[in-house]
C-alpha positions in Angstrom: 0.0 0.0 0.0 3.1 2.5 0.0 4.2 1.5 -3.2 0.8 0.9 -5.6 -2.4 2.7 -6.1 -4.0 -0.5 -5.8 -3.6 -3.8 -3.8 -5.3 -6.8 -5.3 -6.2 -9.3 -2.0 -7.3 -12.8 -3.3 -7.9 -16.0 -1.9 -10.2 -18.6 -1.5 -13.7 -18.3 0.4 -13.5 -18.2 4.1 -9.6 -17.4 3.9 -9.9 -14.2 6.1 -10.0 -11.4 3.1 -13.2 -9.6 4.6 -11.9 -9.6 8.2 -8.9 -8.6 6.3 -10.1 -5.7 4.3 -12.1 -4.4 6.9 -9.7 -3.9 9.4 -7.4 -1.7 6.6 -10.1 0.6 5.0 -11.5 3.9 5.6 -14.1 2.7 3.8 -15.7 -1.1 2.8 -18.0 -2.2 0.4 -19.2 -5.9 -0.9 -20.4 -6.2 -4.4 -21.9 -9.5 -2.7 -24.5 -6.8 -2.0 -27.0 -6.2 -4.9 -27.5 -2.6 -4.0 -24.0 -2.0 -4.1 -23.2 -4.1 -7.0 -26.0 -2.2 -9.1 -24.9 1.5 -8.0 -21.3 0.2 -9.1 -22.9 -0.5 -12.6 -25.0 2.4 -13.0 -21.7 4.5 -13.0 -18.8 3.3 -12.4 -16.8 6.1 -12.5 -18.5 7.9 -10.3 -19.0 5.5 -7.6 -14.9 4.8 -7.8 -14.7 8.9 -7.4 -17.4 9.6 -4.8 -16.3 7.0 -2.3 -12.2 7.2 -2.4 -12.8 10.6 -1.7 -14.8 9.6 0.9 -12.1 7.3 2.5 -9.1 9.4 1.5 -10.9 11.8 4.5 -9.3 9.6 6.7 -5.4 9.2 7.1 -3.7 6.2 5.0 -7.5 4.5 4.9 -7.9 3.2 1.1 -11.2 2.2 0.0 -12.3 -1.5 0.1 -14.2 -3.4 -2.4 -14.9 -6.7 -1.6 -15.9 -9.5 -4.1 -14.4 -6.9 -6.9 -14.6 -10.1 -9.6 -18.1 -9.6 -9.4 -18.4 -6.5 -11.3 -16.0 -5.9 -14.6 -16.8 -2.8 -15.3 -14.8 -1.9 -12.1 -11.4 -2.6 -13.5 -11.5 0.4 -16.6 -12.9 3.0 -13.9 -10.0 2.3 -11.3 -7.4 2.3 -14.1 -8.5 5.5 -15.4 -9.3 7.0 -11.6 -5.2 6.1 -10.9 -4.3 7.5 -14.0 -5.6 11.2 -13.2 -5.3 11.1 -9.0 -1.8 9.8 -8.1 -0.6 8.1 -5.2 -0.2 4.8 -3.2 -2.3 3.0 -1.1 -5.8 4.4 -2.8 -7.8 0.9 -3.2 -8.2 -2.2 -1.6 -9.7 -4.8 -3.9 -10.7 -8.5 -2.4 -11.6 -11.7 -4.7 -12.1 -15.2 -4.8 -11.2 -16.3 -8.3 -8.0 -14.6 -9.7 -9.2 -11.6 -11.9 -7.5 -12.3 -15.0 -9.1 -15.8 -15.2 -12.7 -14.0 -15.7 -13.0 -13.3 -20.0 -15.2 -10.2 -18.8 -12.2 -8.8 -16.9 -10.3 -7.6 -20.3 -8.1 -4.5 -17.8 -5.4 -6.1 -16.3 -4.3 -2.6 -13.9 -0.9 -3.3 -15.1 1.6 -1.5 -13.1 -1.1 -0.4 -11.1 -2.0 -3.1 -8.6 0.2 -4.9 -6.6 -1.5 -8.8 -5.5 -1.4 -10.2 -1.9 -2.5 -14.0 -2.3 -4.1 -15.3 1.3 -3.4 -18.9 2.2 -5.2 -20.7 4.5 -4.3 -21.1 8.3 -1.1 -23.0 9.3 -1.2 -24.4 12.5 1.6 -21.9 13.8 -0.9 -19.1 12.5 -4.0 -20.5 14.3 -1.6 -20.5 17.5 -1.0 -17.0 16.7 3.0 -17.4 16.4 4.9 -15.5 13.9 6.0 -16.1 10.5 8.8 -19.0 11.0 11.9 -19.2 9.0 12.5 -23.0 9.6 13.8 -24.1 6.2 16.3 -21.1 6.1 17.2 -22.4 9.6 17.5 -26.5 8.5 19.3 -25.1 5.7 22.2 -23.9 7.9 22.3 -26.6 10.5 25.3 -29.3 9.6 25.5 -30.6 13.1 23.7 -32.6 16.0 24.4 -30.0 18.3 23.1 -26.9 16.2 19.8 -29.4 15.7 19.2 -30.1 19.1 19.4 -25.7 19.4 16.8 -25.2 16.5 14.4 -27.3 18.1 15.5 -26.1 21.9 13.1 -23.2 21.8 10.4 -24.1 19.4 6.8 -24.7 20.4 6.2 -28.5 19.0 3.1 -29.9 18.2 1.8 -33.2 19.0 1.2 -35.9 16.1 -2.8 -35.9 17.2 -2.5 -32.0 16.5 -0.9 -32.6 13.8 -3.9 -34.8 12.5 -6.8 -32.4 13.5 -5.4 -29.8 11.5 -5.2 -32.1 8.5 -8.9 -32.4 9.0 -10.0 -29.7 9.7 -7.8 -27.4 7.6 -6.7 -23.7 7.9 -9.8 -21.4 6.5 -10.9 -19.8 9.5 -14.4 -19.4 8.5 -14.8 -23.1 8.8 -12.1 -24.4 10.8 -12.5 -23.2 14.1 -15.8 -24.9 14.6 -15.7 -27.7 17.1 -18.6 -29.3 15.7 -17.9 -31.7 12.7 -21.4 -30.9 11.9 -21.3 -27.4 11.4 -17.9 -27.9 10.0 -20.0 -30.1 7.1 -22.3 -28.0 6.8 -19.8 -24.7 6.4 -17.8 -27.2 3.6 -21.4 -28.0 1.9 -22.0 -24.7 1.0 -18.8 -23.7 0.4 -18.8 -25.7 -2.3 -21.9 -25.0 -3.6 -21.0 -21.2 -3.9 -17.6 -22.2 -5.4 -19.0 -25.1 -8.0 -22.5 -23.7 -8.7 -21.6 -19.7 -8.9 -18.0 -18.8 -9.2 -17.0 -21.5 -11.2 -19.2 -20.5 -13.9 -17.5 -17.2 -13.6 -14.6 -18.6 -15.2 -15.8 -21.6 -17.2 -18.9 -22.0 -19.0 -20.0 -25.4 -18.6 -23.4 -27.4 -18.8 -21.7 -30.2 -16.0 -23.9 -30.6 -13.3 -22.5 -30.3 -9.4 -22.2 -33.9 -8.7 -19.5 -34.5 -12.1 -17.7 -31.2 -10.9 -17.5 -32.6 -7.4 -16.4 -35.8 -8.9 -13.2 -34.6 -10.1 -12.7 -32.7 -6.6 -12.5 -35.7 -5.3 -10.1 -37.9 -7.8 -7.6 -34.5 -7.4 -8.2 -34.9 -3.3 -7.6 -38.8 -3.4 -4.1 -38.6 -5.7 -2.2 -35.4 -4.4 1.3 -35.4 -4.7 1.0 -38.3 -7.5 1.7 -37.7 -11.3 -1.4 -36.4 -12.3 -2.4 -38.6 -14.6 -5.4 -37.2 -17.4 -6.4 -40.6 -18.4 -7.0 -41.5 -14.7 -9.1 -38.6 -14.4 -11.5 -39.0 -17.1 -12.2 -42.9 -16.0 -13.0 -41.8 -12.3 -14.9 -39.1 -13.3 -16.2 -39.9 -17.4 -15.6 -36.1 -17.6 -13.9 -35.5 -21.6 -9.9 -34.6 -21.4 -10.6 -31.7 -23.1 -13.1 -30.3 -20.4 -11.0 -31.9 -17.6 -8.0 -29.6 -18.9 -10.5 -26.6 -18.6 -11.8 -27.5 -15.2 -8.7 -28.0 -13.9 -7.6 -24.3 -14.7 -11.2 -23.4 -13.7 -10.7 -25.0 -10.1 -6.9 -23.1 -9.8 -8.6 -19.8 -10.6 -11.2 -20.2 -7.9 -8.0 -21.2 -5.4 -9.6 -24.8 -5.1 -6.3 -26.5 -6.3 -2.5 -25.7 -6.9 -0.3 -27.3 -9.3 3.2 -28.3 -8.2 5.8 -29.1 -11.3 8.2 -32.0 -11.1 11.9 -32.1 -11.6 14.3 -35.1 -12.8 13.0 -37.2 -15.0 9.4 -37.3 -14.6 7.7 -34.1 -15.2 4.4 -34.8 -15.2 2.5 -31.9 -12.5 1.3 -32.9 -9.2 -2.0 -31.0 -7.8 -2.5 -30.0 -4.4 -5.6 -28.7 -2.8 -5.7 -25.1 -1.1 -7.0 -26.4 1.8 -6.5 -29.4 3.5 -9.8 -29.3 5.3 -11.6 -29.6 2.2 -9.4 -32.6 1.0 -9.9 -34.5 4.5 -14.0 -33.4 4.3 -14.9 -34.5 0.3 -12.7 -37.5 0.0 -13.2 -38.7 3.6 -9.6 -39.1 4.3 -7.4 -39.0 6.7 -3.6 -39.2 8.3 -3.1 -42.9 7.5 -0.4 -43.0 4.1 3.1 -41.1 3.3 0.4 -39.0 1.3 -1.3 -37.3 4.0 1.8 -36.3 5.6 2.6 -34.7 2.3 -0.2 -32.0 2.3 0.4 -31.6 5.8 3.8 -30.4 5.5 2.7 -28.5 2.4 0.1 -26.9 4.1 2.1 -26.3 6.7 5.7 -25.0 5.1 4.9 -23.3 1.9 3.7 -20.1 3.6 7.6 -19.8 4.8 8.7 -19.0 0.6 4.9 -17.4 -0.1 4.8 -14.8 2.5 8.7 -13.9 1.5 8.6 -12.9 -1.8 12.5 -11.3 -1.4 13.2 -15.1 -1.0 12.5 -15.8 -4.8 11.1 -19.0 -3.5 9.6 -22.1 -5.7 8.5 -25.7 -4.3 8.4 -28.3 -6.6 8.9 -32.7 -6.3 11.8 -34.5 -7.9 11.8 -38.2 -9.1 14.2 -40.1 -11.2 13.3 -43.2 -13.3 15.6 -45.0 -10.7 12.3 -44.8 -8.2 14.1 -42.2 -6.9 11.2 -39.4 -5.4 11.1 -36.1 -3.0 8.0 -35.6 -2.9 8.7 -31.8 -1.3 11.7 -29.5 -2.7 12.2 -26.2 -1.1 14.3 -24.2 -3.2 15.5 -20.5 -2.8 17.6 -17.4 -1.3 19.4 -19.3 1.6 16.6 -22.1 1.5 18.1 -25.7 0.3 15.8 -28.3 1.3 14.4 -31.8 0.0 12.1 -33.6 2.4 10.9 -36.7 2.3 7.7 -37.6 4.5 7.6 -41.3 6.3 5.4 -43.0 9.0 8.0 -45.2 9.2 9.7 -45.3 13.2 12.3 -47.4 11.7 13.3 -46.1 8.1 13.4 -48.4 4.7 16.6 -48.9 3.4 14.9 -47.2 0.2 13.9 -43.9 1.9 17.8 -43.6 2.8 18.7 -44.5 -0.6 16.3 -41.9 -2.0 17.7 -39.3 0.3 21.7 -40.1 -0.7 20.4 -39.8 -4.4 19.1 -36.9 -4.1 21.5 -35.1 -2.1 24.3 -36.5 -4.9 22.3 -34.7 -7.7 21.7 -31.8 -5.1 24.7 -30.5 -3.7 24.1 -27.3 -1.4 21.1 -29.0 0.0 19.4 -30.4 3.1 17.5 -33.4 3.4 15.3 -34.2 5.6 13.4 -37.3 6.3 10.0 -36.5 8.2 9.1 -39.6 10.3 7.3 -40.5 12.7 10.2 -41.3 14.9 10.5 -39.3 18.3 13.8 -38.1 18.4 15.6 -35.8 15.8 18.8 -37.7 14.2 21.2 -36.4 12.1 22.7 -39.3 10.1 25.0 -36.8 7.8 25.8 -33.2 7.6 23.2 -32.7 4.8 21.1 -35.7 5.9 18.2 -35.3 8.8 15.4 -37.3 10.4 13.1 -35.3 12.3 9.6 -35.8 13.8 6.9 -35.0 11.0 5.1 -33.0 13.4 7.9 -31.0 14.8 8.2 -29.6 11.6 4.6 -27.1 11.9 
């Protein structure tokens, strides 16, 4: 907001934008509300015009509008409002699909709005702890000693805590309900807002909720795998073609996130936004390598995200020698491959897989994530450390 006119805040439903937006602004407005949504259209230009002047009465309070996807006509009145009134930190604009992805939305505010992308909850952010820097930390640890030090101070987690925030996942408008009932209920319509309304948004398709939900599902079931097209149109008899489109449909609406793949496979993995969702539609749970995965995904990749200065990417790597890291951390003064196991005693393989890549890797950590109860450090560059120690 010192820097831009305009600041983009996206995210999926129930990720905290609203509380968010409303906290910031001098002044806030939802174009989920008809009235406001249709004195938007009327004239846009003067309803950008009338109410930043009403929020620039107050000091450093930009003017909020909520649900900005909603409305297209929007985006040419804020470019050309900018253009002719200079200075930072004049708009606040919150959505839940990613505005270029809407056809309608032809102005891209190009070097006008900077973009803030909300993830979900981690568990450190539910307990209200600050941003960790835990991979830059395991990163420069090469001893037992300096281990034992990073892990001296930190708050750990238990492995149960660890599963309840795989089920219930990090979107505060859902997650903090005790109830699993509410909880269902919360996810039901979530849903329903996403695959009935804003999807169509994005993609117009004739599929009905039930096949859209389908492929939810089949993405849920196989994260972190090689997504695999044919796979998806037998689980779901949805055509490749329209798969392909749903697919960019459900990343625009922050549903799912691909992942690319390094070595010699490079197939993309998908991951859904929120694990809560994953645990609720597909009616898993922490039981295979898989699930701890997402968890540590969930978990770690707000560490790179919420650091842009890092110049921070997070992608797998597997070798047609069955070699696979299924989690790479890679940027500024963050080196680190991790390999998830709910093994207490580790498979010959899972060492092998970590010496592999660490050969192919030099400058980088790895760290096995078990479910063993002490840290170990079998190498300089080679780790085994509690999977739940690590959120």
């Amino acid at each position: 907001m010192k820097h831009t006119p305009i600041v983009g805040v996206i995210g999926q439903r129930q990720v905290g934008k609203t509380t968010l937006l409303e906290e910031a602004a001098g002044d806030y407005q939802t174009l989920d509300s008809e009235r406001t949504r249709l004195e938007l259209e009327t004239d846009p230009a003067l309803f950008v015009g009338h109410r930043s002047k009403m929020s620039a009465q107050r000091k450093f309070a930009p003017f909020a509008i909520d649900e900005a996807q909603l409305c297209p006509r929007l985006f040419p009145a804020l470019k050309e409002y900018v253009r002719t009134h200079k200075g930072p930190g004049q708009f606040l604009l919150s959505g839940s699909i990613r505005f270029s992805s809407r056809q309608a939305i032809r102005e891209s505010l190009t070097g006008r709005i900077s973009t803030v992308e909300v993830l979900p909850f981690t568990v450190s952010e539910a307990h209200g702890r600050a941003l960790p820097h835990l991979l830059q930390d395991l990163t420069r640890v090469s001893s037992p000693v300096r281990l034992e030090k990073l892990f001296a101070n930190r708050s750990i987690v238990s492995e149960s805590e660890f599963e309840r925030a795989l089920l219930n996942g990090g979107l505060p408008g859902i997650c903090f309900f005790r109830s699993k009932e509410v909880q269902a209920d919360r996810w039901q319509t979530q849903l329903d807002t996403l695959l009935n309304r804003d999807l169509r948004l994005v993609q117009n398709t004739s599929l009905p909720y039930q096949a859209l939900r389908d492929l939810l599902v089949h993405l849920a079931k196989n994260q972190g795998q090689p997504f695999e097209l044919k796979a998806a149109v037998a689980a779901t008899q949805i055509s490749a073609i329209t798969v392909k489109r749903l697919l960019f449909a459900y990343e625009a609406l922050f549903l799912i996130r691909p992942m690319k793949c390094t070595g010699d496979q490079k197939k993309l993995t998908y991951f859904l936004e929120d694990q809560g969702c994953a645990s609720w539609i597909a009616r898993i749970s922490l039981n295979t390598p898989g699930d701890l995965v997402r968890g540590l995904y969930n978990n770690l990749r707000q560490e790179l995200h919420y650091r842009p200065e890092l110049n921070g990417q997070i992608y797998q790597y597997r070798s047609k020698h069955d070699v696979e890291i299924p989690l790479v951390f890679d940027g500024q003064g963050v080196k680190v491959g991790m390999i998830p196991s709910l093994d207490r005693e580790l498979r010959p393989k899972t060492i092998g897989s970590a010496q592999a890549f660490l050969k192919k890797h030099p400058g980088f950590k790895c760290v096995i994530a078990y479910a063993g109860r002490d840290p170990i450090v079998r190498s300089p560059d080679l780790f085994l450390i509690p999977y739940s120690w690590l959120i």
